[in-house]
C-alpha positions as CSV (number, residue, x, y, z in Angstrom):
1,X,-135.4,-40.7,110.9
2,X,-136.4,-40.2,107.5
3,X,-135.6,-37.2,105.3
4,X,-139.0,-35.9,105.8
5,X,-139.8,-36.8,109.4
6,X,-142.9,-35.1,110.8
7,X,-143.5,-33.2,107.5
8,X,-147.0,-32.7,106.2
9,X,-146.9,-33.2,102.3
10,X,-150.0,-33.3,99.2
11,X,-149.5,-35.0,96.6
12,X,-152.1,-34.1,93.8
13,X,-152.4,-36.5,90.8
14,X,-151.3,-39.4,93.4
15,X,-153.2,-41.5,91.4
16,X,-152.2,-43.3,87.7
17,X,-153.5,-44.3,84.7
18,X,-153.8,-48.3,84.9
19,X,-151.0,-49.7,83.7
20,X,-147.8,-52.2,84.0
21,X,-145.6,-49.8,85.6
22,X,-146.2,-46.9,88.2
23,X,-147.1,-43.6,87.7
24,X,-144.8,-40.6,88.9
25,X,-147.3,-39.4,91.5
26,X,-148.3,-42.7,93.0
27,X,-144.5,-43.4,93.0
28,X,-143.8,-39.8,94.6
29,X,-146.5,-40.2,97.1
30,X,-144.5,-44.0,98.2
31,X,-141.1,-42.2,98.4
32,X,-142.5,-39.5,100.4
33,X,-144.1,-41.8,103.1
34,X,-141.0,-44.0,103.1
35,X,-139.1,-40.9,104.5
36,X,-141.4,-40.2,107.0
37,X,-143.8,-38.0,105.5
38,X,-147.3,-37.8,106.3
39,X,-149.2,-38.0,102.7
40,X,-152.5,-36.2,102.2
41,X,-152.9,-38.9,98.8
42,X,-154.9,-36.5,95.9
43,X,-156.9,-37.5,93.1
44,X,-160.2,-37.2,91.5
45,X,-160.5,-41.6,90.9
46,X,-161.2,-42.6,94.3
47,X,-160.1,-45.9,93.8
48,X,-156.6,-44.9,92.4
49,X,-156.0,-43.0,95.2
50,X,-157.4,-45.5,97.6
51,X,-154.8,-48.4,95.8
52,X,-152.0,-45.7,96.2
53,X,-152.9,-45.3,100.1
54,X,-152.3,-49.0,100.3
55,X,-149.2,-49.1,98.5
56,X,-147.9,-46.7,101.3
57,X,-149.1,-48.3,104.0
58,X,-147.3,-51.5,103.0
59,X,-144.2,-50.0,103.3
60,X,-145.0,-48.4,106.9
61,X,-146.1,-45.1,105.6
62,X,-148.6,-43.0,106.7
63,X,-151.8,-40.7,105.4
64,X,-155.4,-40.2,103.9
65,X,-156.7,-39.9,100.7
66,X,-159.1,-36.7,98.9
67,X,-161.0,-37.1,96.1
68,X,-160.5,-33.8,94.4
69,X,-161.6,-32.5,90.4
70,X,-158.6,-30.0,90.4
71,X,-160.3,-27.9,87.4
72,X,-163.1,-26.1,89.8
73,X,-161.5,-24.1,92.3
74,X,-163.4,-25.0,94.9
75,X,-162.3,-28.8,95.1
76,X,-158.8,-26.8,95.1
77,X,-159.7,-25.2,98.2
78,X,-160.9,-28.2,99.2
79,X,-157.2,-29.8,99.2
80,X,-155.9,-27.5,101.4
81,X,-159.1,-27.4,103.5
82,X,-159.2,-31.4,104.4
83,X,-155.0,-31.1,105.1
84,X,-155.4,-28.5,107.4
85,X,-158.5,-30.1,108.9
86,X,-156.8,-33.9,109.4
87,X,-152.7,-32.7,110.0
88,X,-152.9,-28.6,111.0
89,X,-150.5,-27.7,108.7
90,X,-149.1,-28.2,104.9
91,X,-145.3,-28.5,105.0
92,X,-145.3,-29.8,101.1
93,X,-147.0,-28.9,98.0
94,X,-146.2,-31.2,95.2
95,X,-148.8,-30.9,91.8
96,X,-148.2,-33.7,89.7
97,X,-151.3,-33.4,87.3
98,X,-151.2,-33.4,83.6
99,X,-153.0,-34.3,80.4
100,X,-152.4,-33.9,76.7
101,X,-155.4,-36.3,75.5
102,X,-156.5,-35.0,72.1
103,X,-153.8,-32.4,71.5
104,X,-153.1,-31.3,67.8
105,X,-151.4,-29.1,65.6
106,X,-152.0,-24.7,65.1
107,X,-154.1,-25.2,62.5
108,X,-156.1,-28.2,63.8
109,X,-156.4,-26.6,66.9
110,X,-160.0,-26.3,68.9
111,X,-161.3,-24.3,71.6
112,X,-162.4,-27.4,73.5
113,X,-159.1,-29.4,73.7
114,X,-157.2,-26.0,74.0
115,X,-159.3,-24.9,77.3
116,X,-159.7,-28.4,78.6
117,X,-155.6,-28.8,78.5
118,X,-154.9,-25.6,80.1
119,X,-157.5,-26.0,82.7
120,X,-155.6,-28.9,84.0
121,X,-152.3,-28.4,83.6
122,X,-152.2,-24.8,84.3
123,X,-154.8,-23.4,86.1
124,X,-155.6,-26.7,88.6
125,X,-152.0,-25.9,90.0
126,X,-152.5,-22.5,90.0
127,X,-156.0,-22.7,92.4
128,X,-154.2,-25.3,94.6
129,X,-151.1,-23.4,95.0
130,X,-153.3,-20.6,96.1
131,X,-154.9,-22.1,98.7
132,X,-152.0,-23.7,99.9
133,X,-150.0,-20.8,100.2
134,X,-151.9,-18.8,102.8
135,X,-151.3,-21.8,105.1
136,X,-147.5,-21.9,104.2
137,X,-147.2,-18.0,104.9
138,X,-148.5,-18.3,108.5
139,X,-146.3,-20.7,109.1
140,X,-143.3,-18.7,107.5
141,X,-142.0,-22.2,105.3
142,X,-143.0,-24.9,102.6
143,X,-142.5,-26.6,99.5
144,X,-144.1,-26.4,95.9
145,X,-143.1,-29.0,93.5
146,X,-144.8,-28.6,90.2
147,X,-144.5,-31.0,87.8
148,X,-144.1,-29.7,84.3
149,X,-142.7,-31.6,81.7
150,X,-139.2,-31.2,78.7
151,X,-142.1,-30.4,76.4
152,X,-142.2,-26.8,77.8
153,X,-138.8,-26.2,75.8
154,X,-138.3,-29.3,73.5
155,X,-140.1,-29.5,70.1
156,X,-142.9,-31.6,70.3
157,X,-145.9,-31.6,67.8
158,X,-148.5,-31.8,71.1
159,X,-149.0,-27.5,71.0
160,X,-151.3,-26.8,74.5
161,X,-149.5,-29.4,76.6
162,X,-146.3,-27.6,75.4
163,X,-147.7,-24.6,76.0
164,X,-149.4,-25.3,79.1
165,X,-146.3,-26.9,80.4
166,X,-144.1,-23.4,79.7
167,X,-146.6,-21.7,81.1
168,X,-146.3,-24.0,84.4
169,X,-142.5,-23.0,84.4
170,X,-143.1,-19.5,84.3
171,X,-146.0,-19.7,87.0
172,X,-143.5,-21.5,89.4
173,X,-140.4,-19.0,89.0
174,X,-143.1,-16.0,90.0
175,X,-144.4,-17.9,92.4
176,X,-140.7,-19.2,94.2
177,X,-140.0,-14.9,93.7
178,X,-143.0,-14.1,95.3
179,X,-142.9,-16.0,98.4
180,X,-139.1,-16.3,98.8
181,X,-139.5,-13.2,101.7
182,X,-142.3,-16.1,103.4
183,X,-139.6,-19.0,103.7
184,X,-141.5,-20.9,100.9
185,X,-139.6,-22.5,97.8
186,X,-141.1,-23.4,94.9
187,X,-139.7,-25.6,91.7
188,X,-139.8,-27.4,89.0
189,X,-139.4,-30.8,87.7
190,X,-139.3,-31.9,83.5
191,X,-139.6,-35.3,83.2
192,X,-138.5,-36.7,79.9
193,X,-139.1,-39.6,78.3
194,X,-140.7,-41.7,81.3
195,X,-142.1,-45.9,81.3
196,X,-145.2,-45.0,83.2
197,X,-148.6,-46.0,82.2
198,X,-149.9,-42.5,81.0
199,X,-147.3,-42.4,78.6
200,X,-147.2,-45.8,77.2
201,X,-151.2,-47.1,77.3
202,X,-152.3,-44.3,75.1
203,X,-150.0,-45.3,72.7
204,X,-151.2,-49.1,73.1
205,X,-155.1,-47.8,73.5
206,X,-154.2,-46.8,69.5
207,X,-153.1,-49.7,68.3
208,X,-149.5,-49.3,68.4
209,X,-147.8,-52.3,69.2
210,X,-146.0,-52.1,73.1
211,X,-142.9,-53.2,72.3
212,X,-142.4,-51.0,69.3
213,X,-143.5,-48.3,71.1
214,X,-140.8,-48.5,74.6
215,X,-138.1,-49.1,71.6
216,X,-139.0,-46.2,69.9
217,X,-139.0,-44.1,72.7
218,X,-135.7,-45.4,74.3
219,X,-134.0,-44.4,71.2
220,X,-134.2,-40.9,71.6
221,X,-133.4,-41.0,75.0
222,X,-129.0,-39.8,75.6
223,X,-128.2,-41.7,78.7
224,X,-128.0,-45.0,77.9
225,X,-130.9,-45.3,75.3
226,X,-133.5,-46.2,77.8
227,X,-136.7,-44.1,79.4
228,X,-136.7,-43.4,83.1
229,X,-139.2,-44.5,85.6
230,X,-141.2,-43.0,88.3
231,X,-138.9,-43.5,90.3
232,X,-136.7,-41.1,88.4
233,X,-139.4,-38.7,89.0
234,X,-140.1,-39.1,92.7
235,X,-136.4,-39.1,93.8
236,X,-135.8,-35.5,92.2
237,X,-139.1,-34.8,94.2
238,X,-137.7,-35.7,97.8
239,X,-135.1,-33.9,97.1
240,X,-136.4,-30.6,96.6
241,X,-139.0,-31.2,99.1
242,X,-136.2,-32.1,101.8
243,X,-133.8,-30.1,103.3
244,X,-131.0,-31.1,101.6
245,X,-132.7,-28.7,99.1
246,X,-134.0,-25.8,101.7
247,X,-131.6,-23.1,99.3
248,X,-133.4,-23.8,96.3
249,X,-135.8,-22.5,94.8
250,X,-136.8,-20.7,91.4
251,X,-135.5,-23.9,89.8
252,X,-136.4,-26.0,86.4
253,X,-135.3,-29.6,87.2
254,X,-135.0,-31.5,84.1
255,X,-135.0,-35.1,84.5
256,X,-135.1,-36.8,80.6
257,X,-131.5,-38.4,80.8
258,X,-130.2,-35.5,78.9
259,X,-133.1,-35.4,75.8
260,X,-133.6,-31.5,76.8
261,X,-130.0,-30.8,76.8
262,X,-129.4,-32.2,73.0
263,X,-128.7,-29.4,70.3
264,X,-128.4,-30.5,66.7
């Protein structure tokens, strides 16, 4: 039996930017199903999810994917709809959605990038957390993994993902408050510096050279002077989402081998 036998669990964002390596919600999405989870696979590129459904299925797992534009509420609803529809119930939330494209400094700043960044990263959780929950609290039990980022408390010259990202810690500590009385936990995971293709192509995509990039970026990194992976990512994930984890909640998980925890 696997540490999440019979559980019903979303994974939003279980897509990825193309790339050489794997993305933390496509990776998350193959851990979960290796443990026995049923995955409802989430995205708005049909094709990424479909590729991530495979990738399950190889390894025995089991689910459906759900093409979803998580900045209009009513694709959020739409999540939580289809899982109770195909599986009757939603045992595990995890949001794994993010996006900094075009993200500058105060004074650069516009309207446009500002809203566009916030509407993914904080309000797209937000809507599908609140349509999830009502299911949860009927139920009296589930899981919310949001997935934030070291930004949120790191200095970084990227302002609304920062900010966005904070904001995404505070909205999971009210929301693992909130529910606590329901039997519903909610955290928070920080990935750090992370090999995955939505970190690294952008960088290529600009004409920065791949190598020079991964070496720059395992420099800053404490543990060994190398990124993490996905992998990283999605094993923190099926933790909290187990029940090795069922007395946590209110929790900011920082996986970054230690970059969040340097001072000087």
């Amino acid at each position: 039996m696997g540490r999440l036998a019979d559980k019903i669990a979303i994974v939003v964002g279980a897509g990825q930017t193309p790339g050489d390596t794997i993305g933390n919600g496509r990776a998350t999405a193959i851990r979960f199903a290796e443990e026995g989870a049923t995955v409802l696979v989430v995205d708005r590129d049909e094709s990424s999810a479909a590729e991530t459904l495979a990738m399950l299925e190889e390894r025995g797992g089991v689910g459906s994917t759900c093409v979803a534009d998580i900045t209009k509420e009513s694709d959020c609803a739409d999540i939580a709809r289809t899982c109770l529809d195909r599986y009757e119930r939603i045992d595990i939330l995890h949001n794994n959605v993010g996006i900094g494209a075009g993200d500058r400094g105060p004074t650069q700043m516009t309207e446009e990038i500002w809203d566009r960044i916030f509407s993914v990263n904080l309000k797209g959780a937000m809507f599908v957390c609140k349509h999830a929950l009502p299911v949860m609290r009927e139920r009296g039990s589930g899981v919310i993994t949001n997935i934030s980022s070291v930004a949120a408390v790191c200095a970084v010259g990227i302002l609304a993902y920062k900010t966005s990202k904070a904001g995404l810690n505070a909205y999971t500590h009210a929301l693992a408050m909130g529910n606590a009385k329901y039997g519903i936990r909610a955290n928070v995971i920080m990935p750090g510096l992370m090999n995955t293709p939505m970190a690294i192509e952008g960088n290529v995509a600009a004409g920065r050279d791949r190598a020079t990039v991964i070496a720059s970026r395992d420099a800053q990194v404490p543990l060994g002077g190398k990124m993490g992976t996905a992998w990283d990512v999605a094993n923190a994930a099926l933790f909290l989402a187990s029940d090795e984890a069922k007395f946590i909640t209110g929790v900011t998980l920082a996986v970054d081998g230690g970059q969040s925890a340097k001072i000087g």
